[in-house]
PDB file of N, H, CA, C and O in Angstrom:
ATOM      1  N   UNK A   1      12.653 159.771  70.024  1.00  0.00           N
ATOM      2  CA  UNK A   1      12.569 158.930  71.206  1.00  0.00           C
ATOM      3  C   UNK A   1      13.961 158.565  71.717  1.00  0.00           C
ATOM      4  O   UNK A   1      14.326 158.606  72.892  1.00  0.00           O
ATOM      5  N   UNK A   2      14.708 158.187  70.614  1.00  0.00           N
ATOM      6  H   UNK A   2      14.412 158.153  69.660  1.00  0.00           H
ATOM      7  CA  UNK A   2      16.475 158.176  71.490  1.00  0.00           C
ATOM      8  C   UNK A   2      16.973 158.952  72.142  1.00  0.00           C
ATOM      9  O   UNK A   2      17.971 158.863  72.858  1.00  0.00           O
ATOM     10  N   UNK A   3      16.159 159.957  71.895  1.00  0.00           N
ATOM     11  H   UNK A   3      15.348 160.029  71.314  1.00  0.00           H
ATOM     12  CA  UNK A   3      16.694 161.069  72.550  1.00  0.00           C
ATOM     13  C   UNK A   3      16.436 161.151  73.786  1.00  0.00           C
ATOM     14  O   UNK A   3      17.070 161.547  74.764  1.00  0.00           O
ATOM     15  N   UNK A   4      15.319 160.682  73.606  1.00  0.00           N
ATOM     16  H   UNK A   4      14.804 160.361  72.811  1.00  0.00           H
ATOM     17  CA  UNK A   4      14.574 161.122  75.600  1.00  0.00           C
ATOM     18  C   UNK A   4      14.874 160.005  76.111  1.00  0.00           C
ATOM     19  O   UNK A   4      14.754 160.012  77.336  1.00  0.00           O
ATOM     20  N   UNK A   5      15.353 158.659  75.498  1.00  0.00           N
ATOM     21  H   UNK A   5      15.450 158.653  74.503  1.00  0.00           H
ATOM     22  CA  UNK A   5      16.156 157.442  76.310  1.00  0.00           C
ATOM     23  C   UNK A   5      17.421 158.209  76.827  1.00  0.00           C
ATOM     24  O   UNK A   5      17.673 158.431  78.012  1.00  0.00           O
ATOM     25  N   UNK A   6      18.122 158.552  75.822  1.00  0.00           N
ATOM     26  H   UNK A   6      17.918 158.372  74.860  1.00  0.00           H
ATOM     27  CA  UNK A   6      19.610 159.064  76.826  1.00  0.00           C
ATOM     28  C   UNK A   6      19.392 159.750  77.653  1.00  0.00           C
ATOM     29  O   UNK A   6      19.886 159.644  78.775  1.00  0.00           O
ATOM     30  N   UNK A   7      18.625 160.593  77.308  1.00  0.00           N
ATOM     31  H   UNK A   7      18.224 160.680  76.396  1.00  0.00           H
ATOM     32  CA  UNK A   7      18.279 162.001  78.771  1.00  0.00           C
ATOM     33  C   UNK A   7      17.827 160.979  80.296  1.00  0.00           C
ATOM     34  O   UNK A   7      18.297 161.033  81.432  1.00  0.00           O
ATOM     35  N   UNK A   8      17.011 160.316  79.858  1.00  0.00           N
ATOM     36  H   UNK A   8      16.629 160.273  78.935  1.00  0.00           H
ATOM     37  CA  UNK A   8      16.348 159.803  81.114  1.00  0.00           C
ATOM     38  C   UNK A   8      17.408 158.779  81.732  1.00  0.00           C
ATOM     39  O   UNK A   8      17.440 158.461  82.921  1.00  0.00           O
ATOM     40  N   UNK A   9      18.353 158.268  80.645  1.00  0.00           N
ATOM     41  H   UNK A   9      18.327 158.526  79.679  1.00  0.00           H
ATOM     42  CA  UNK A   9      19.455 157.224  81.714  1.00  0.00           C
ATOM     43  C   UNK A   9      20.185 157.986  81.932  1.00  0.00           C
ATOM     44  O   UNK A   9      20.527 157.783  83.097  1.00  0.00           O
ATOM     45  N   UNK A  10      20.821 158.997  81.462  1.00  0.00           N
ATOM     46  H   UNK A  10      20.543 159.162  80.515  1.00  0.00           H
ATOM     47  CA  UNK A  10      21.749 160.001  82.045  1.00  0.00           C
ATOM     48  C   UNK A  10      21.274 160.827  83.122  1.00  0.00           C
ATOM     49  O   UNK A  10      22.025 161.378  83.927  1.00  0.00           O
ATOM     50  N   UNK A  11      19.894 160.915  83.129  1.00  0.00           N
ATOM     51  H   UNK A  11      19.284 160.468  82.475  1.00  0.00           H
ATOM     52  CA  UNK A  11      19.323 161.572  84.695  1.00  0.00           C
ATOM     53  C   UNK A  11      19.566 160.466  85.772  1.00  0.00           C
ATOM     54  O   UNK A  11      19.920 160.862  86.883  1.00  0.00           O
ATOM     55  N   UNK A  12      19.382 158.821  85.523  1.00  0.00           N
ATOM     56  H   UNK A  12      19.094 158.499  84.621  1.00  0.00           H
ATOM     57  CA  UNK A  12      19.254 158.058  86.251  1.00  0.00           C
ATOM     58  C   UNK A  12      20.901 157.245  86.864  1.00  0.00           C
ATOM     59  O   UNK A  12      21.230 156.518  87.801  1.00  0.00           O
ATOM     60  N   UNK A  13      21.490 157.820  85.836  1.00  0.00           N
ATOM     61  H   UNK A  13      21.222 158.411  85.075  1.00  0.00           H
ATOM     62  CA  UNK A  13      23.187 157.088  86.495  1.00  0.00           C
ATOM     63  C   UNK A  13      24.095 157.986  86.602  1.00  0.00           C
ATOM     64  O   UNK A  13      23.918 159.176  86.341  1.00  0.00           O
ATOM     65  N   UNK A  14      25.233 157.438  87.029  1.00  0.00           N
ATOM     66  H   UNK A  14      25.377 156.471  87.241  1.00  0.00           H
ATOM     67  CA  UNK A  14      26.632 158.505  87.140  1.00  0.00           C
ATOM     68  C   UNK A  14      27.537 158.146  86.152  1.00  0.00           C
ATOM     69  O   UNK A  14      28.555 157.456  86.113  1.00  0.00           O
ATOM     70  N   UNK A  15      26.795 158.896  85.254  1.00  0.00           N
ATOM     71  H   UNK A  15      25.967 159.456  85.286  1.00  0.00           H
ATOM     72  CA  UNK A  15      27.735 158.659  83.728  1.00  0.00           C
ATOM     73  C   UNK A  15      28.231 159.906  82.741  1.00  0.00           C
ATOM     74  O   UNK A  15      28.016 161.103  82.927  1.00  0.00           O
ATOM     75  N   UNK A  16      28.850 159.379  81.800  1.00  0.00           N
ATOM     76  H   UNK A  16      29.025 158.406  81.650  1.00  0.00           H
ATOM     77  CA  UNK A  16      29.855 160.717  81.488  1.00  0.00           C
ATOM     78  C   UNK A  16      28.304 160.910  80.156  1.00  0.00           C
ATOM     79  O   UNK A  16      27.744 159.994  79.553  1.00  0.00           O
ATOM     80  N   UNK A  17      28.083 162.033  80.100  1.00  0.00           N
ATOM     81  H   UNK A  17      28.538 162.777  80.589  1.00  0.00           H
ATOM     82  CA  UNK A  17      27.103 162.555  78.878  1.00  0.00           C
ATOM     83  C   UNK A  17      27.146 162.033  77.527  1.00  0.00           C
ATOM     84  O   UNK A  17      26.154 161.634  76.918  1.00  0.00           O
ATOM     85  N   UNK A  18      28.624 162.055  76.970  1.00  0.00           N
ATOM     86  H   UNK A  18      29.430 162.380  77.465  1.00  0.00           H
ATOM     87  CA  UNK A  18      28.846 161.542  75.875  1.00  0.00           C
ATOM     88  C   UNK A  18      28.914 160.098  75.243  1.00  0.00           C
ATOM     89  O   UNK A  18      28.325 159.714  74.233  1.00  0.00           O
ATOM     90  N   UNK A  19      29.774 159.375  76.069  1.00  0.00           N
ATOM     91  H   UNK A  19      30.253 159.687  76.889  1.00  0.00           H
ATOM     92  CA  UNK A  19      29.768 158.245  75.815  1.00  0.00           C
ATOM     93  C   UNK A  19      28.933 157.042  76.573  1.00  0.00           C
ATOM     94  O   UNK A  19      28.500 156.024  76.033  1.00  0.00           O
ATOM     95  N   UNK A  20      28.823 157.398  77.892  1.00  0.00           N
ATOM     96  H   UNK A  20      29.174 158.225  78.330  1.00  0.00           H
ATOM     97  CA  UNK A  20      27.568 156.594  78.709  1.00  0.00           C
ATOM     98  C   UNK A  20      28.454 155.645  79.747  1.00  0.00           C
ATOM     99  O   UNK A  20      28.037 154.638  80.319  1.00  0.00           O
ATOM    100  N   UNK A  21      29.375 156.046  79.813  1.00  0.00           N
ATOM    101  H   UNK A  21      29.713 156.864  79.348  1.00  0.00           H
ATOM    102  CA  UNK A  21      30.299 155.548  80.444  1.00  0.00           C
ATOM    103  C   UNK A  21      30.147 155.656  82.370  1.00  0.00           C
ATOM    104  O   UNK A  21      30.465 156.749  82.838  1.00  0.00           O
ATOM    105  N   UNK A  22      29.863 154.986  82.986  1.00  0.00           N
ATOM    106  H   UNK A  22      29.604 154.098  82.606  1.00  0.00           H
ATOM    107  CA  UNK A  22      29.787 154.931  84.522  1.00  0.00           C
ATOM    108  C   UNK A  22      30.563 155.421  85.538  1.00  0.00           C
ATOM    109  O   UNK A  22      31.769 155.371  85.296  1.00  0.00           O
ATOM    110  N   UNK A  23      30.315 155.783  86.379  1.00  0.00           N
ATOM    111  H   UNK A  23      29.335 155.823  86.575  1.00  0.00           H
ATOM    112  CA  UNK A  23      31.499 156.175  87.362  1.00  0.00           C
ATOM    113  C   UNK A  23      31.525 154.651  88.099  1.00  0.00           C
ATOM    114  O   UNK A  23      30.519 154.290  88.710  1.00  0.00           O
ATOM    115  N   UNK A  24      32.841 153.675  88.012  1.00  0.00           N
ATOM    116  H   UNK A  24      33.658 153.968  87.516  1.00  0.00           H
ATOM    117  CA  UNK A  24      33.045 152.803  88.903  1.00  0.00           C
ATOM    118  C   UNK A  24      32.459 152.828  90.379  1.00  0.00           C
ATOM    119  O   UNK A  24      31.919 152.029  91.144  1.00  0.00           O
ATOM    120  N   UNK A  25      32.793 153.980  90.380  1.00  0.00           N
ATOM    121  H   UNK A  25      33.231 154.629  89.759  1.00  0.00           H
ATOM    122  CA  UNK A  25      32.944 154.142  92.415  1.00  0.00           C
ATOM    123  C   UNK A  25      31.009 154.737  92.973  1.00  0.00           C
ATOM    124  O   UNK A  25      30.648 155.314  93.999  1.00  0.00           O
ATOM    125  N   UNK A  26      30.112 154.210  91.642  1.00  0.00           N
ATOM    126  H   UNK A  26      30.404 153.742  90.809  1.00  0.00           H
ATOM    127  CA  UNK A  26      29.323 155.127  92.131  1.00  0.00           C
ATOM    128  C   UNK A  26      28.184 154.054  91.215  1.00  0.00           C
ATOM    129  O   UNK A  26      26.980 153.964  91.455  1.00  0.00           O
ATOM    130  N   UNK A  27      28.935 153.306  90.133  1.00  0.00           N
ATOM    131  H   UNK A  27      29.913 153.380  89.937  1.00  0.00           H
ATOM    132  CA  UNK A  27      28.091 152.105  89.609  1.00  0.00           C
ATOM    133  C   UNK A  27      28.220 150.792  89.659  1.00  0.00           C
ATOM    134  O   UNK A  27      29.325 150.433  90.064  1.00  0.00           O
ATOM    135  N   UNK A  28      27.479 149.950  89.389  1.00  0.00           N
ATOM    136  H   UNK A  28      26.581 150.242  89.060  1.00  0.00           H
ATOM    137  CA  UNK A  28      28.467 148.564  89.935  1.00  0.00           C
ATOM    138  C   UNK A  28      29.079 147.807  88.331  1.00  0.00           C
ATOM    139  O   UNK A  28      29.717 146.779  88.104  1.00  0.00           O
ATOM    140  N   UNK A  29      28.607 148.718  87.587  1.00  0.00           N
ATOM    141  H   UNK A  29      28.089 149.553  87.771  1.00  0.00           H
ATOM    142  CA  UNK A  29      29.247 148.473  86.166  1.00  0.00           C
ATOM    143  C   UNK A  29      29.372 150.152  85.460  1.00  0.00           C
ATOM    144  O   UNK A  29      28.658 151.154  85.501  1.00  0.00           O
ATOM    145  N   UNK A  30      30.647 149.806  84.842  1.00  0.00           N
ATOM    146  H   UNK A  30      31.227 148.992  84.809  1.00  0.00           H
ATOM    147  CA  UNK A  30      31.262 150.763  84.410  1.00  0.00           C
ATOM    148  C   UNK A  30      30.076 150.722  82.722  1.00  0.00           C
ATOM    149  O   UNK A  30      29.796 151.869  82.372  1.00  0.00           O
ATOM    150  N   UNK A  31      29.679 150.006  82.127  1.00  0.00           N
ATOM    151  H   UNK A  31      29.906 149.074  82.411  1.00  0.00           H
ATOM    152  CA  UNK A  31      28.249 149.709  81.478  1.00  0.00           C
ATOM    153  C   UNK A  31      27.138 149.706  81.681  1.00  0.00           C
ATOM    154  O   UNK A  31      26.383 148.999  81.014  1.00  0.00           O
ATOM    155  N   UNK A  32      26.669 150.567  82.752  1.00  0.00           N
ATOM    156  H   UNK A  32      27.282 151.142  83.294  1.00  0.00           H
ATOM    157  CA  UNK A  32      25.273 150.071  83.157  1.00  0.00           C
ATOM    158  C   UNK A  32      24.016 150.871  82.288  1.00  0.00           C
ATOM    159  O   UNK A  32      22.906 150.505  81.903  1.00  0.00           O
ATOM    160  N   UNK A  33      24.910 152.361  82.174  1.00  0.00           N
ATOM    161  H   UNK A  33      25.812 152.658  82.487  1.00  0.00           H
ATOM    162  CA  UNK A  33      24.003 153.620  81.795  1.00  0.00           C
ATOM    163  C   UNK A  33      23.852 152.973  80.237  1.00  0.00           C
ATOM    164  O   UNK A  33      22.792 152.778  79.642  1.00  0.00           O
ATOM    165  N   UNK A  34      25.395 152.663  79.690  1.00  0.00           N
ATOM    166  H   UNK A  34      26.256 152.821  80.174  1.00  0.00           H
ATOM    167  CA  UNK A  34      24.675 152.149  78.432  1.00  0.00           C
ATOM    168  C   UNK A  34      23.660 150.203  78.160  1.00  0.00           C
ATOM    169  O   UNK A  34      22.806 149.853  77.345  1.00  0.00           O
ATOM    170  N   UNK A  35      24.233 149.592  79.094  1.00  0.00           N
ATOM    171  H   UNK A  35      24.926 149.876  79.756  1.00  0.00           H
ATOM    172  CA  UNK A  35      23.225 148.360  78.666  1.00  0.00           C
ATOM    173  C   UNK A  35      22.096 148.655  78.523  1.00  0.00           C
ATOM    174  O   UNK A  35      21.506 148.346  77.488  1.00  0.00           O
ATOM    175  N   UNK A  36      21.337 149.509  79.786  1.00  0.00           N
ATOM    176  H   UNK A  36      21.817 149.760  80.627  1.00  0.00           H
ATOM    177  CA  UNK A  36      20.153 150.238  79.928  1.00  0.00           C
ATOM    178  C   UNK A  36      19.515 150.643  78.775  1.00  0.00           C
ATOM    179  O   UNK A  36      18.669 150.022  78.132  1.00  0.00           O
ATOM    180  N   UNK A  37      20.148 152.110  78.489  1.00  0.00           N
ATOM    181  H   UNK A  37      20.835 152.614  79.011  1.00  0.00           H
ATOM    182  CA  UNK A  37      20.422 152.549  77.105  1.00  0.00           C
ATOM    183  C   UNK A  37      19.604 151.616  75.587  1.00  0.00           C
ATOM    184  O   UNK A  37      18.645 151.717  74.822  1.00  0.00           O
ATOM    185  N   UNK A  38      20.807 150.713  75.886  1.00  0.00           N
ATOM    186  H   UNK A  38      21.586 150.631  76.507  1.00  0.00           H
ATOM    187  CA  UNK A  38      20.214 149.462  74.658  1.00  0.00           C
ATOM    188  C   UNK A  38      19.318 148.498  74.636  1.00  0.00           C
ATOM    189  O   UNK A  38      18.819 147.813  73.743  1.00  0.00           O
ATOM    190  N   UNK A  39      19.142 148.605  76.397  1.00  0.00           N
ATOM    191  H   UNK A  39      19.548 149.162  77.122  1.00  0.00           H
ATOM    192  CA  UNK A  39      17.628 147.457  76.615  1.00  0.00           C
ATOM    193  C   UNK A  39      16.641 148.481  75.818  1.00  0.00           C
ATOM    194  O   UNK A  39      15.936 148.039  74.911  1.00  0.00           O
ATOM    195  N   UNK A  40      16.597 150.259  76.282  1.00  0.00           N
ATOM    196  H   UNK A  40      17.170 150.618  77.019  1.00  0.00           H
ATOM    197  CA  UNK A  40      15.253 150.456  75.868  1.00  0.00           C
ATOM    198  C   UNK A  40      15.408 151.033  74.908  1.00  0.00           C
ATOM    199  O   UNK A  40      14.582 151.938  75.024  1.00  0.00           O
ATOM    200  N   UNK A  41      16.022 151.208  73.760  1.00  0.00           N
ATOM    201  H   UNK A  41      16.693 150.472  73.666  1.00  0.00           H
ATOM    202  CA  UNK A  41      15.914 151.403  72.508  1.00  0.00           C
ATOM    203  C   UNK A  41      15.921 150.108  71.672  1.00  0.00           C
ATOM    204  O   UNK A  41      15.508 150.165  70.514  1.00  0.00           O
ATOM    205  N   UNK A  42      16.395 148.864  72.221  1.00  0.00           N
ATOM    206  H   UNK A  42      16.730 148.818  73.162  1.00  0.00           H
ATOM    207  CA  UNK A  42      16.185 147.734  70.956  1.00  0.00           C
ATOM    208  C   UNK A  42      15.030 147.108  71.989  1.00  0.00           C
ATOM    209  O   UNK A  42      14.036 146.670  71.410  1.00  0.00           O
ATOM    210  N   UNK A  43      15.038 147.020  73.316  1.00  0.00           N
ATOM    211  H   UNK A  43      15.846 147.376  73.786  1.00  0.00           H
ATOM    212  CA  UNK A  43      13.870 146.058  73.719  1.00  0.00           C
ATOM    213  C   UNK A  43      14.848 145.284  74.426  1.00  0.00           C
ATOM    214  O   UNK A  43      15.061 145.494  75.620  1.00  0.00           O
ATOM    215  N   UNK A  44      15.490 144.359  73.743  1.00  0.00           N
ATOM    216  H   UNK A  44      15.317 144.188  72.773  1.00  0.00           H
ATOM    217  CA  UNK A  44      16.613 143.776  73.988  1.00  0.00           C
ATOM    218  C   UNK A  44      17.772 143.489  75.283  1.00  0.00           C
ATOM    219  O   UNK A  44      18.959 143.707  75.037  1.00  0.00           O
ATOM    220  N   UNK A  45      17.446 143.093  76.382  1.00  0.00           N
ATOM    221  H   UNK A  45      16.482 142.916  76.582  1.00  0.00           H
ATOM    222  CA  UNK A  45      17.995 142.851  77.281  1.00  0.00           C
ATOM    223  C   UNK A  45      19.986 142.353  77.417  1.00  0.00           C
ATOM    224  O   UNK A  45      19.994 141.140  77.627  1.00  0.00           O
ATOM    225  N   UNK A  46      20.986 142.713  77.379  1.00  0.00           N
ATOM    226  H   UNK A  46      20.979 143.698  77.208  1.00  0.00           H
ATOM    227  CA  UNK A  46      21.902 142.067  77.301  1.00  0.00           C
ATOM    228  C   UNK A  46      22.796 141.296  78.766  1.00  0.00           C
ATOM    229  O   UNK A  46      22.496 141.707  79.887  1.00  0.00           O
ATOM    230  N   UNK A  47      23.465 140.607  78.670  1.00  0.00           N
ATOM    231  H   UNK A  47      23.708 140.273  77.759  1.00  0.00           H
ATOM    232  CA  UNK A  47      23.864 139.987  79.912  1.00  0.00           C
ATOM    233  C   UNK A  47      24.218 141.026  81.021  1.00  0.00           C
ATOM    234  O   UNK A  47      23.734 141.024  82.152  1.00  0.00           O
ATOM    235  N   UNK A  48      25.089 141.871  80.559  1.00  0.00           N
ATOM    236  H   UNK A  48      25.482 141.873  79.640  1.00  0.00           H
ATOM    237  CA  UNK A  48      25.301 143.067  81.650  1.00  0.00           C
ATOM    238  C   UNK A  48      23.894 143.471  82.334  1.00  0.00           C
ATOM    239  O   UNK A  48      23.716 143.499  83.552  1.00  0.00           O
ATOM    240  N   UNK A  49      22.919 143.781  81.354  1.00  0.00           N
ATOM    241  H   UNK A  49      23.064 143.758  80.365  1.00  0.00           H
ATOM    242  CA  UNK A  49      21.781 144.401  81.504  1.00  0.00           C
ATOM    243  C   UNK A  49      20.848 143.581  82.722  1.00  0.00           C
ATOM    244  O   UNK A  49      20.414 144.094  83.754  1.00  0.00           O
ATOM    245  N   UNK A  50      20.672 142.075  82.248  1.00  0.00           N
ATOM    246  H   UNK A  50      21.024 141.659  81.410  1.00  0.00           H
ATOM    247  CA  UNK A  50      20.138 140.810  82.953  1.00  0.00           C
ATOM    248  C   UNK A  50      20.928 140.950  84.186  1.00  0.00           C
ATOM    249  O   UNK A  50      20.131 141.007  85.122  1.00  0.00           O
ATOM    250  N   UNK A  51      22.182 141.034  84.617  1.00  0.00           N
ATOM    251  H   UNK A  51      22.830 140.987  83.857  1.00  0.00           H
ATOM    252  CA  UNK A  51      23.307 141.207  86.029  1.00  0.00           C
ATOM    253  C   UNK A  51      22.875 141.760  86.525  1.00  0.00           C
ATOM    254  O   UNK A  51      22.434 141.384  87.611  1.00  0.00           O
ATOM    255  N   UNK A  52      22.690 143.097  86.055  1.00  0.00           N
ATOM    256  H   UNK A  52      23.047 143.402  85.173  1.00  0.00           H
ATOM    257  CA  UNK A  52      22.412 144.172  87.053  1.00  0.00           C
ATOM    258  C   UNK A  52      20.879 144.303  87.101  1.00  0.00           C
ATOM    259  O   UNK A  52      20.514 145.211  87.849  1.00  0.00           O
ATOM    260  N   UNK A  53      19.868 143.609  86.476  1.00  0.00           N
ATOM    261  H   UNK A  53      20.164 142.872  85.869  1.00  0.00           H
ATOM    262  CA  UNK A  53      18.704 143.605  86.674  1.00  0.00           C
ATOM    263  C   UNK A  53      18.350 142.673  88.032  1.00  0.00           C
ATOM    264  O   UNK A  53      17.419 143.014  88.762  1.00  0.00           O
ATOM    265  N   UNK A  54      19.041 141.640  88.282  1.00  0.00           N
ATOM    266  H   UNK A  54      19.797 141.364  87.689  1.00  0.00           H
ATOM    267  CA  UNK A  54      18.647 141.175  89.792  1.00  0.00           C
ATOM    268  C   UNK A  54      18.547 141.693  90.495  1.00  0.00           C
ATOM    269  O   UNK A  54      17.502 141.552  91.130  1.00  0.00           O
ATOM    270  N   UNK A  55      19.889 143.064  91.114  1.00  0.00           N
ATOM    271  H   UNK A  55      20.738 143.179  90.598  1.00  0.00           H
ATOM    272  CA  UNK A  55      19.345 143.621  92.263  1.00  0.00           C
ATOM    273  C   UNK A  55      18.180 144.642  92.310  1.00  0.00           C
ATOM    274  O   UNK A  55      17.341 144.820  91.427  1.00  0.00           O
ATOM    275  N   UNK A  56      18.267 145.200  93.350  1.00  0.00           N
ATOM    276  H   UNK A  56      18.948 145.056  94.068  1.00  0.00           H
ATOM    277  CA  UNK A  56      16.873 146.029  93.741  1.00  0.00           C
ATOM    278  C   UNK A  56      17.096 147.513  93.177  1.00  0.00           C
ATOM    279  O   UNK A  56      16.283 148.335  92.756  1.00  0.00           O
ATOM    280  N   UNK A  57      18.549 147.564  93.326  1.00  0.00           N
ATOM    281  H   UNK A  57      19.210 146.896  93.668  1.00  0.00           H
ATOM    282  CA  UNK A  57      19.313 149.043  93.111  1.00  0.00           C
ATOM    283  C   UNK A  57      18.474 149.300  91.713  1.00  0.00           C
ATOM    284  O   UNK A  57      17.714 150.254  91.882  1.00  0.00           O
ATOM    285  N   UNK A  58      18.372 148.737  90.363  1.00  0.00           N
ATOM    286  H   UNK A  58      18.989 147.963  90.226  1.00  0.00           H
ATOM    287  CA  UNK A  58      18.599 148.655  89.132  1.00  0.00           C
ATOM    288  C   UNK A  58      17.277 148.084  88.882  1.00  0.00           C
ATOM    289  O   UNK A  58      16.592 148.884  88.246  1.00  0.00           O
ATOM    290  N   UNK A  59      16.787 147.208  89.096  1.00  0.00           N
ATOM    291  H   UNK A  59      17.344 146.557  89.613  1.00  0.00           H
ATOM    292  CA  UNK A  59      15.118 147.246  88.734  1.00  0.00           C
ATOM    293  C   UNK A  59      14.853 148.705  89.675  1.00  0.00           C
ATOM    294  O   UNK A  59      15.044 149.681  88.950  1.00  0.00           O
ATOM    295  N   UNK A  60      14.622 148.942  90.522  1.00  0.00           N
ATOM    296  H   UNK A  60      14.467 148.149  91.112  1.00  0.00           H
ATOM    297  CA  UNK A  60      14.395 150.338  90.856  1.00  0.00           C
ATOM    298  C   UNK A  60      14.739 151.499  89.547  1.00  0.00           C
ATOM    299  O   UNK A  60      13.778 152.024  88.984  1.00  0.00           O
ATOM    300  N   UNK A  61      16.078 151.826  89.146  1.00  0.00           N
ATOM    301  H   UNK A  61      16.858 151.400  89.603  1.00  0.00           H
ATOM    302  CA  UNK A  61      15.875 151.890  88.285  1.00  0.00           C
ATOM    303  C   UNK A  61      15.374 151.744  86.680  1.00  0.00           C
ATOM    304  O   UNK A  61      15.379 152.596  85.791  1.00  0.00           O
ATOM    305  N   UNK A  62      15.056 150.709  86.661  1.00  0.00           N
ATOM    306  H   UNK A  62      15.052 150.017  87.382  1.00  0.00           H
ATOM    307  CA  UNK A  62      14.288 150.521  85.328  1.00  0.00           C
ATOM    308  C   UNK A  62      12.967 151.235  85.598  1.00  0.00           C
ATOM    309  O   UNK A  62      12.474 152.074  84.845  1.00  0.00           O
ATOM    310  N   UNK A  63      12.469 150.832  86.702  1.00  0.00           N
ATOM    311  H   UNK A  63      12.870 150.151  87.313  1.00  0.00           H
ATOM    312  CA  UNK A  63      11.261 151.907  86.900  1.00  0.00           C
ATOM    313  C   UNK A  63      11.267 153.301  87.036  1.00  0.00           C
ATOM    314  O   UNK A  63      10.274 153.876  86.591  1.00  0.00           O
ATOM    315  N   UNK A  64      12.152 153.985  87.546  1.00  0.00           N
ATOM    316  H   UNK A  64      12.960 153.519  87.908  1.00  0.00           H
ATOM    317  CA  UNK A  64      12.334 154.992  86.998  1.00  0.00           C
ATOM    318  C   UNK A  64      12.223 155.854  85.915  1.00  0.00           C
ATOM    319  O   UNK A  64      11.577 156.878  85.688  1.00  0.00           O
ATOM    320  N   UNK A  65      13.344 154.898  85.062  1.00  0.00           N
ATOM    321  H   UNK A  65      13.869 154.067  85.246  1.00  0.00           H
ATOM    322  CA  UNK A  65      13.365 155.240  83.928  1.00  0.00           C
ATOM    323  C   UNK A  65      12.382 155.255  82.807  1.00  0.00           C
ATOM    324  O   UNK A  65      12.324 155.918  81.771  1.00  0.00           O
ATOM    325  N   UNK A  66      11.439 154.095  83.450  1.00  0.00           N
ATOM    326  H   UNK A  66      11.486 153.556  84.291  1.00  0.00           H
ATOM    327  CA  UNK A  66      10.451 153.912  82.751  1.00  0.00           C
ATOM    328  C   UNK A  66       9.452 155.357  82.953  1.00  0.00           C
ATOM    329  O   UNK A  66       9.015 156.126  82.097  1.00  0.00           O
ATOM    330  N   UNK A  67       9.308 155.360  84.402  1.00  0.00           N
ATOM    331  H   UNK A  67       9.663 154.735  85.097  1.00  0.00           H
ATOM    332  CA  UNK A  67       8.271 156.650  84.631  1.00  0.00           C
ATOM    333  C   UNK A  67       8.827 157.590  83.815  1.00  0.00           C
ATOM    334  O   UNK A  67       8.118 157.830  82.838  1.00  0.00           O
ATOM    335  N   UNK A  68       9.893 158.234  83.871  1.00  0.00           N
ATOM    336  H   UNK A  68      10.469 158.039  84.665  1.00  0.00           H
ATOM    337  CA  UNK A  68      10.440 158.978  83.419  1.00  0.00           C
ATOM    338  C   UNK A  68      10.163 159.231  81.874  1.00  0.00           C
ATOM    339  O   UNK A  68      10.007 160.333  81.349  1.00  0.00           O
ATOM    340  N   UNK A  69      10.133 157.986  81.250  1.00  0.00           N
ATOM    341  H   UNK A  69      10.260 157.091  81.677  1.00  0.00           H
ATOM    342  CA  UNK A  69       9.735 158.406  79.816  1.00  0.00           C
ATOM    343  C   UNK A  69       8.212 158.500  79.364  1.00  0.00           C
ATOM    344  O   UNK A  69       7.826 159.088  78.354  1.00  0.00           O
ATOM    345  N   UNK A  70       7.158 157.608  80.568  1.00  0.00           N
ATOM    346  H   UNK A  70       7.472 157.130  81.388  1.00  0.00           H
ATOM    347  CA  UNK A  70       5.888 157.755  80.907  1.00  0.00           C
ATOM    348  C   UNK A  70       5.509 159.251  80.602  1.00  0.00           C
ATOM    349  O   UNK A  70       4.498 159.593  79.989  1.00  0.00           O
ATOM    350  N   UNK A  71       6.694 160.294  81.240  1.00  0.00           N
ATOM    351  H   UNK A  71       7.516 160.016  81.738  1.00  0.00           H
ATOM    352  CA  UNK A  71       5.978 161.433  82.208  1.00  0.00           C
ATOM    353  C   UNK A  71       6.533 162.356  80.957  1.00  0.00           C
ATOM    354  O   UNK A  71       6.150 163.516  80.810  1.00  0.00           O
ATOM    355  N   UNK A  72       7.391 161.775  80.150  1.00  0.00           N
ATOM    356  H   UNK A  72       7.702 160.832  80.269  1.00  0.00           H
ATOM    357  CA  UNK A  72       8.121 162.648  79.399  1.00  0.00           C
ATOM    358  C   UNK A  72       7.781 162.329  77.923  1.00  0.00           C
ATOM    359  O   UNK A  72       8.592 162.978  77.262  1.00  0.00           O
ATOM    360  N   UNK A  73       7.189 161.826  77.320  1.00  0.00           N
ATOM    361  H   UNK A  73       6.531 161.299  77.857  1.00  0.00           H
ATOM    362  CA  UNK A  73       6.977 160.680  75.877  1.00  0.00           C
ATOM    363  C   UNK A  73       6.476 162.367  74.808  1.00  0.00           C
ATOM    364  O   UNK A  73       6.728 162.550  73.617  1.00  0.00           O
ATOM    365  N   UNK A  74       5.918 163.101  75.532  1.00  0.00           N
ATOM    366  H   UNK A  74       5.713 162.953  76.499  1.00  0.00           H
ATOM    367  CA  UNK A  74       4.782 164.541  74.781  1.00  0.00           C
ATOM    368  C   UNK A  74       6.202 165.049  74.489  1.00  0.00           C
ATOM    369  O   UNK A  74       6.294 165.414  73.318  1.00  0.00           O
ATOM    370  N   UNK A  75       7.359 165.187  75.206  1.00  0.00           N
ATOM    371  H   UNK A  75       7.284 164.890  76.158  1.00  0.00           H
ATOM    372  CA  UNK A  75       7.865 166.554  74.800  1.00  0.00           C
ATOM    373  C   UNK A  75       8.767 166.973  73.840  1.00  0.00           C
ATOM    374  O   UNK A  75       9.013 168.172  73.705  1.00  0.00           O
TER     375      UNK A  75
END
């Protein structure tokens, strides 16, 4: 299952593959791919995570990501 978490936030942000690292100019946290990351492997929400969960940009994504592992959980 960690596995198909990274795949699906790395489909969902502009981040470097390896480390989860953001593109500034393209995220509004250079952390986002990984807070994400750690919300849905521990559950666990962290402050970065809670920040960027207010806007629309980023709950949009959580749903995403969520479908995404919805659509993907078999493979």
């Amino acid at each position: 299952m960690k596995e198909l978490i990274r795949k699906a936030v790395i489909v969902h942000f502009a981040c470097d593959k390896n480390n989860l690292k953001c593109d500034p100019k393209l995220e509004d946290s250079p952390n986002a791919a990984l807070d994400f990351f750690n919300y849905f492997e521990t559950g666990i929400g962290n402050d970065g995570f809670k920040k960027l969960n207010q806007t629309a940009r980023y709950r949009n994504k959580l749903k995403l990501i969520m479908r995404y592992l919805n659509n993907n959980e078999n493979d």
